[in-house]
MARKE-12137 format. One record per residue (C-alpha): residue number from 1; residue in three letters; chain; x, y, z. Coordinates in pm, 1 decimal. Layout:
BEGIN
SITE  pos  code  unit         x         y         z
SITE  NUM   ALA     A         X         Y         Z
...
END
This chain:
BEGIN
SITE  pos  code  unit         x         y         z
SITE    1   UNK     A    -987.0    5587.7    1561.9
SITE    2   UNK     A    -697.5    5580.3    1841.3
SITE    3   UNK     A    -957.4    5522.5    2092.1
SITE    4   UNK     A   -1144.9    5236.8    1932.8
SITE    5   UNK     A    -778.7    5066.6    1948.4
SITE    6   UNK     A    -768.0    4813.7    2212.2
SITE    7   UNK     A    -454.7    4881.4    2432.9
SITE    8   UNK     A    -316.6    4495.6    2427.6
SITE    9   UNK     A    -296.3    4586.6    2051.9
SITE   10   UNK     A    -132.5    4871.2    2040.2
SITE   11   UNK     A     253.0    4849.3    1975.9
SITE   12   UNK     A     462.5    4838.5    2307.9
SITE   13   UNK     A     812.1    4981.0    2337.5
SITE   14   UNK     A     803.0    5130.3    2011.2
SITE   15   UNK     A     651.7    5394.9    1766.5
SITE   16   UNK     A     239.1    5462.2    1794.7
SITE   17   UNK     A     144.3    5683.6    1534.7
SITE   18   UNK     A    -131.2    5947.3    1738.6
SITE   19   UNK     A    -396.3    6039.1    1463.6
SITE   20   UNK     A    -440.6    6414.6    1568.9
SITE   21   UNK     A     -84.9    6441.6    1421.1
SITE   22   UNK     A     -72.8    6250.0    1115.5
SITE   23   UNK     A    -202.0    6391.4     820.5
SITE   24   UNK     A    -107.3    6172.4     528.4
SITE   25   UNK     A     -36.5    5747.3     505.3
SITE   26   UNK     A     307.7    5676.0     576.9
SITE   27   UNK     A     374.5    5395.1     240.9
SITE   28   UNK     A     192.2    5586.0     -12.3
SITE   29   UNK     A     158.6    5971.9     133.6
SITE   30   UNK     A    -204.6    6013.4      33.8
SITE   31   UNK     A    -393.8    6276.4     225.6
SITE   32   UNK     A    -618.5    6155.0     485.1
SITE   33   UNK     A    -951.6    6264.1     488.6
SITE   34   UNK     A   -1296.5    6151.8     441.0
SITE   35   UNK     A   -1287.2    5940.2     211.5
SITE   36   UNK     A    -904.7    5779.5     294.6
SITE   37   UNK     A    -935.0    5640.8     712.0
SITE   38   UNK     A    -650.4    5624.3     852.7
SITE   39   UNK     A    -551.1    5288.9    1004.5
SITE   40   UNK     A    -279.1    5172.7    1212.2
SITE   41   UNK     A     -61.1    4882.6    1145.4
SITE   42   UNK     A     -21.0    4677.0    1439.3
SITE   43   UNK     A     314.8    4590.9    1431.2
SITE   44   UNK     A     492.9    4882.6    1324.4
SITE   45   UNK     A     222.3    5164.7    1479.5
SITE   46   UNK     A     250.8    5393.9    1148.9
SITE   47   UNK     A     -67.0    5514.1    1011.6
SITE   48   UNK     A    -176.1    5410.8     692.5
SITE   49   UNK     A    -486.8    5439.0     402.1
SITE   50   UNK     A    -669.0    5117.6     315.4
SITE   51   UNK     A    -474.8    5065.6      12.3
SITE   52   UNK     A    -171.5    5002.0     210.6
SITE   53   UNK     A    -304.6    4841.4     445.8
SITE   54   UNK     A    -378.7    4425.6     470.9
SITE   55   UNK     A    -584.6    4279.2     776.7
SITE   56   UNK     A    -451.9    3884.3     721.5
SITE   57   UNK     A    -255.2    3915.7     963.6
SITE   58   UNK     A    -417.0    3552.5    1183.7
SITE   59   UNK     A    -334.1    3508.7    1539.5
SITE   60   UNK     A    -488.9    3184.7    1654.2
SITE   61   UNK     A    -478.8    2899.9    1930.5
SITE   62   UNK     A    -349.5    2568.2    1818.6
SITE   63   UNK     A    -332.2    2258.8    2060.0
SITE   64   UNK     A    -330.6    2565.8    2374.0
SITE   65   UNK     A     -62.9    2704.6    2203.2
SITE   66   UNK     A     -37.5    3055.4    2044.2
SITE   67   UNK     A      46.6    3065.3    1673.1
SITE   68   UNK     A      14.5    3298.5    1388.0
SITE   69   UNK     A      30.1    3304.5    1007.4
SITE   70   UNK     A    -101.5    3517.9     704.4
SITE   71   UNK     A    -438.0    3428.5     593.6
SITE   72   UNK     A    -414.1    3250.3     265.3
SITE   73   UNK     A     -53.9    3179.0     258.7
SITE   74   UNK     A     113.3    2876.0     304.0
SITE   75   UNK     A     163.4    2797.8     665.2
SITE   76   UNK     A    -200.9    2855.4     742.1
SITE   77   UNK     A    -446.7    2625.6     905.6
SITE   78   UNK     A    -714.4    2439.0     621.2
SITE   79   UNK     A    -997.7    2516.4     854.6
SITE   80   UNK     A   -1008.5    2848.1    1074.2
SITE   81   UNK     A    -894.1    2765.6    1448.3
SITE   82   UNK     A   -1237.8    2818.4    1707.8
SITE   83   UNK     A    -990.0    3102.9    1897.2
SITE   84   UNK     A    -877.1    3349.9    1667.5
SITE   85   UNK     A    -823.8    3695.3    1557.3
SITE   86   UNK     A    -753.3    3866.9    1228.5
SITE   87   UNK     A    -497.3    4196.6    1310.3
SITE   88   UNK     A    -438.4    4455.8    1007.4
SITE   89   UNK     A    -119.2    4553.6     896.8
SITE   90   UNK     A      90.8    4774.4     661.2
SITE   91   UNK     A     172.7    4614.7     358.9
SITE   92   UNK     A     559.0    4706.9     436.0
SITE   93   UNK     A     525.3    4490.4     729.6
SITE   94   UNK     A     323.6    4216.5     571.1
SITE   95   UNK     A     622.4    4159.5     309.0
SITE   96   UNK     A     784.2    4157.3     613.0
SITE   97   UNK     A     601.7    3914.9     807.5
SITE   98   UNK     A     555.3    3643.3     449.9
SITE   99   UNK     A     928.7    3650.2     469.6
SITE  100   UNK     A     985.7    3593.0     795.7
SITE  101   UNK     A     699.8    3294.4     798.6
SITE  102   UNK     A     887.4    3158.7     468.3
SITE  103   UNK     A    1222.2    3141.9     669.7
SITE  104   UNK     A    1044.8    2957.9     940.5
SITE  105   UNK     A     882.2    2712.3     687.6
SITE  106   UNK     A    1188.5    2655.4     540.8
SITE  107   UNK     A    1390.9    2577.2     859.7
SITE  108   UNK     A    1069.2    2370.8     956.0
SITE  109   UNK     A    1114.3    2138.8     636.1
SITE  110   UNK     A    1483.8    2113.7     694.2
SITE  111   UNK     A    1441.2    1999.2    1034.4
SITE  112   UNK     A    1141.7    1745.0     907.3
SITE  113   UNK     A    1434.3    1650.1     620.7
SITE  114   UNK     A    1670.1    1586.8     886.5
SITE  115   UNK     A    1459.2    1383.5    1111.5
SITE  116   UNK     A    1338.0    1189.0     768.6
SITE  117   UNK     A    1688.9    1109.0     708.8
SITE  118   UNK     A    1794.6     970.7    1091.9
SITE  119   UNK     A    1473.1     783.9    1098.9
SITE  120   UNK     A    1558.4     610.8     738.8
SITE  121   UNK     A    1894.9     524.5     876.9
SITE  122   UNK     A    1800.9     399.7    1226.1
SITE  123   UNK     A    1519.8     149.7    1017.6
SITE  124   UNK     A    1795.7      38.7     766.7
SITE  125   UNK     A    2083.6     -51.7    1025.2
SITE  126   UNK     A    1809.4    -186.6    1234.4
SITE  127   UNK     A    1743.7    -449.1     944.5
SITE  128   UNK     A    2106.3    -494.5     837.4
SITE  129   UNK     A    2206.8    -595.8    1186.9
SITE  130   UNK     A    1939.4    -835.1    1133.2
SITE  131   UNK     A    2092.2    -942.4     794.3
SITE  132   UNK     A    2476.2    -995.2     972.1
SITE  133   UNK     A    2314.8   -1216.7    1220.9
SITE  134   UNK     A    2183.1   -1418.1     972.0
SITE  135   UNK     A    2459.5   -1430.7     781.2
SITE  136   UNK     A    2686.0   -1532.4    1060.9
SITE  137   UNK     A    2477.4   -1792.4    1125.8
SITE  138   UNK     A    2436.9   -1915.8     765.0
SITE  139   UNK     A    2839.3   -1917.7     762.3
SITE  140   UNK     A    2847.3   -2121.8    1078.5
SITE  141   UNK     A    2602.0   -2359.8     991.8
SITE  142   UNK     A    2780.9   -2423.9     622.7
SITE  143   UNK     A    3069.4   -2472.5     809.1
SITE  144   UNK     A    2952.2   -2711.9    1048.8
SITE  145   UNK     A    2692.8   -2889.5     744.0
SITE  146   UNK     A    2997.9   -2931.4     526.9
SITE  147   UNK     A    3262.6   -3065.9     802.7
SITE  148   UNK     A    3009.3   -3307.6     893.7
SITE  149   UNK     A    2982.8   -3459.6     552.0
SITE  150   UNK     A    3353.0   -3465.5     516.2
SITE  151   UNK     A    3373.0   -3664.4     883.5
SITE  152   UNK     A    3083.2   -3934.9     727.3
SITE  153   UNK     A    3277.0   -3965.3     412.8
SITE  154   UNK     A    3020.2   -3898.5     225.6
SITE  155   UNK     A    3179.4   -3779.5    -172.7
SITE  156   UNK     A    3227.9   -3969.6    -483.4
SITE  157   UNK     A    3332.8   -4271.4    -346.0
SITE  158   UNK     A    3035.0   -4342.6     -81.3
SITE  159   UNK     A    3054.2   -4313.9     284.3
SITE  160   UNK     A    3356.1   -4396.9     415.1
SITE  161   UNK     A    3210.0   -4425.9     793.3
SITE  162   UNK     A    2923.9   -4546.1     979.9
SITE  163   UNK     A    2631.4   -4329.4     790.4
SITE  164   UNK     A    2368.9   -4529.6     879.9
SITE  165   UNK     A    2330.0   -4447.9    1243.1
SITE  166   UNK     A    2000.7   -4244.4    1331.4
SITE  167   UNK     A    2227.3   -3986.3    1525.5
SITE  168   UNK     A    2408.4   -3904.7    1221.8
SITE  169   UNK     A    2096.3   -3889.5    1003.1
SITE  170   UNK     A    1945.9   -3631.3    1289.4
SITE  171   UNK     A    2225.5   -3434.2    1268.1
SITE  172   UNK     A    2255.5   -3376.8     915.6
SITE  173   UNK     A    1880.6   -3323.4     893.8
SITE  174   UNK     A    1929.0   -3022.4    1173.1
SITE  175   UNK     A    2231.3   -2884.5    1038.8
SITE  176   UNK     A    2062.5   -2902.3     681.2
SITE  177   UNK     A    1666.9   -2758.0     797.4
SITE  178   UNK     A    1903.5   -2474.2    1005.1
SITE  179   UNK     A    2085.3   -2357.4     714.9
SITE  180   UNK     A    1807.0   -2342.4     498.0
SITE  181   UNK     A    1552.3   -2207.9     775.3
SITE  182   UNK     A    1851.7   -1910.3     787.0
SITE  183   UNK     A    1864.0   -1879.7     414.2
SITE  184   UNK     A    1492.7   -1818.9     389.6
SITE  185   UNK     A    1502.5   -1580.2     715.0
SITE  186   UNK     A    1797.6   -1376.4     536.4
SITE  187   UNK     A    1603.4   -1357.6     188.6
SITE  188   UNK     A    1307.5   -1194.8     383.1
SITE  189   UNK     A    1478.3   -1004.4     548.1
SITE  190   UNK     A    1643.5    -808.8     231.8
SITE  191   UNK     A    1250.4    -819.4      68.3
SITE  192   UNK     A    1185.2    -598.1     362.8
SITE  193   UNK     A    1532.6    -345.2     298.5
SITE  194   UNK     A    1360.7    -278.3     -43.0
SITE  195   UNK     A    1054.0    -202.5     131.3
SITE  196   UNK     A    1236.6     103.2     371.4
SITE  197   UNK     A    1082.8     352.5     124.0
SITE  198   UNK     A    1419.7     575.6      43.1
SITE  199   UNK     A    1321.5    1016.6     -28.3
SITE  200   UNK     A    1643.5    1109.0    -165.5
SITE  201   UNK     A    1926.0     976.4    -422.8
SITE  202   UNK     A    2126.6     944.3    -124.0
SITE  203   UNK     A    1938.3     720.0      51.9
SITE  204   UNK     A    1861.7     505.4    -272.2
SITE  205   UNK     A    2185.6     449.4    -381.9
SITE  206   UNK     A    2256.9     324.8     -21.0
SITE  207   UNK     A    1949.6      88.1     -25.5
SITE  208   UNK     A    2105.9     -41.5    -360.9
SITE  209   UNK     A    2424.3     -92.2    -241.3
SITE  210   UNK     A    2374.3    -290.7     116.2
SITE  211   UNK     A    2093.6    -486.0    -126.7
SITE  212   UNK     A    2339.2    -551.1    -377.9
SITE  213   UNK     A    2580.0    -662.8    -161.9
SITE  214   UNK     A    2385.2    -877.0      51.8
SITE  215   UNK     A    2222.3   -1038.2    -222.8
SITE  216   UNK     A    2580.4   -1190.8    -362.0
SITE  217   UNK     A    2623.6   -1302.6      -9.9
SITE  218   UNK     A    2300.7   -1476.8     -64.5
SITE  219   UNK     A    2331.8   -1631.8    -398.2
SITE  220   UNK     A    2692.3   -1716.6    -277.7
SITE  221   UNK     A    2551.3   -1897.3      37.8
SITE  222   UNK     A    2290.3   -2076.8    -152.5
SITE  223   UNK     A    2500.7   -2245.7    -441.8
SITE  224   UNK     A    2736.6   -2369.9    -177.4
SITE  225   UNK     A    2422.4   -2484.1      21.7
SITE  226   UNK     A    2299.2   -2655.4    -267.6
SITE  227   UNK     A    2629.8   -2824.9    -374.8
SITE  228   UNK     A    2633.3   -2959.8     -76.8
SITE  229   UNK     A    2267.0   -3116.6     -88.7
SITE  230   UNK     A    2342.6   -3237.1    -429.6
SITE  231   UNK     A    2642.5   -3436.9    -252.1
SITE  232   UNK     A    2420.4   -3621.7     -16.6
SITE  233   UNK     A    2170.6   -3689.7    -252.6
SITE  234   UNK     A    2395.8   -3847.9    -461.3
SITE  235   UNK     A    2616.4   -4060.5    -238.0
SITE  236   UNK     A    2407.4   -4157.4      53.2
SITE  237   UNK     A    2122.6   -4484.1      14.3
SITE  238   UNK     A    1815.5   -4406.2     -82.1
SITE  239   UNK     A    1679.7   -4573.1     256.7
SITE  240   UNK     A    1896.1   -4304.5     440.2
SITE  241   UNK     A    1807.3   -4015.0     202.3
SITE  242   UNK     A    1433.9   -4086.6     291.5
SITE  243   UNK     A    1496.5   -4116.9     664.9
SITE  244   UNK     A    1689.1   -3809.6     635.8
SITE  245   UNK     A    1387.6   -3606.3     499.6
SITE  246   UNK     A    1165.0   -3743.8     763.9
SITE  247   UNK     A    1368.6   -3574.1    1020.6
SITE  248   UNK     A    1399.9   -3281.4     804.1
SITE  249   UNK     A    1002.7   -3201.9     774.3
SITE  250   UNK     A     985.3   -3271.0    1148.1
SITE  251   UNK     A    1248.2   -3033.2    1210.5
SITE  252   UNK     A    1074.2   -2784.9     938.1
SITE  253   UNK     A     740.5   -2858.6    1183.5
SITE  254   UNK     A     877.3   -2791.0    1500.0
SITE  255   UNK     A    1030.8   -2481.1    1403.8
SITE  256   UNK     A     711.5   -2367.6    1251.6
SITE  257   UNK     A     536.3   -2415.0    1551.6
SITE  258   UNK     A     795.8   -2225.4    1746.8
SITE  259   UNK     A     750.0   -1944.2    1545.4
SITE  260   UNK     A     348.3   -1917.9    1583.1
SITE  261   UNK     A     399.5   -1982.0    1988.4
SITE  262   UNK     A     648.6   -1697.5    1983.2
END
């Protein structure tokens, strides 16, 4: 009845059907009478029979915050909330209400799209500024590998200069255990691009391109890396060539350890 309505419920600023002067539901126009209650929909205040009527209307708390949704519908909690409420409404305004909580779901998933999409960027520049560092410093060290080999002399005809000092055999072994430390650094580095995890076609064909591309730098990198081992291998004593690798595997050591302390 009107009285049994509590007045928080009751719609404010609006329409509230009064009882005495209704006489039939306001959807379907059945008579009221025993057998057919009349009800009132909370949000709208019309009076209606049971048959137009729908009481899923869930107001609950959520993390101290007040949230509704329509029982059963997508959009509402898995397990019922400790505060809540059911409220009845007319069907009119429960068609009402799924649309309205559709709209919001929608614009909710959007949003969630959107911050999907800025967080997949930020991880993949992230890791390609990453991958330009390491390839600047792969092109330096080639550079500075291959100018050293050309100062020695060191090409079809043998060493031209002094090869056999220890500081020259230190600083090929650096320049060489640098380069390749980088090359390694810059192939794990693109192992870990694949790994981003890409949603849409978008964001795929992106990953394939920068992966793509970096890998040619790569394989570029690494046959002119290799050339240029193959050149001291071939030209420099094999006295010097095992010196050489002792100061490489310390090198590979030391950095090692670096890593591990830091």
């Amino acid at each position: 009845s009107f009285r049994s309505v509590p007045e928080w419920q009751k719609r404010r600023g609006g329409w509230w059907n009064d009882p005495k002067e209704v006489v039939s539901c306001s959807l379907c126009n059945r008579n009221f009478g025993v057998f057919v209650w009349k009800h009132h929909c909370r949000i709208c205040g019309f009076l209606t029979c049971g048959k137009c009527l729908s009481a899923d209307l869930l107001l609950f708390l959520l993390d101290e915050t007040p949230r509704w949704a329509l029982n059963g519908r997508e959009g509402c909690p898995e397990k019922m909330p400790g505060v809540h409420l059911f409220l009845q409404v007319c069907l009119k305004c429960f068609a009402s209400l799924e649309q309205c909580k559709l709209q919001e779901l929608r614009q909710g998933t959007e949003q969630e799209a959107v911050q999907e999409e800025e967080s997949f960027l930020s991880e993949i520049m992230l890791v390609h500024s990453h991958v330009v560092r390491l390839q600047t410093i792969i092109k330096d060290g080639l550079a500075k590998y291959q100018d050293l080999i050309q100062e020695l002399g060191i090409d079809e005809t043998g060493p031209t200069k002094d090869s056999s000092s220890k500081d020259w055999i230190k600083l090929l072994a650096k320049h060489q255990c640098d380069v390749s430390d980088a090359l390694t650094k810059f192939a794990v580095k693109l192992q870990k691009v694949k790994l981003l995890g890409p949603c849409t076609k978008g964001q795929v064909n992106l990953l394939r391109k920068l992966v793509m591309s970096k890998a040619e730098i790569y394989q570029e990198n690494m046959v002119t890396f290799r050339q240029l081992k193959r050149t001291i291998e071939a030209h420099l004593p094999e006295g010097l060539l095992r010196c050489m690798q002792s100061r490489i595997d310390f090198n590979a050591i030391r950095n090692v350890h670096l890593i591990e302390i830091g």
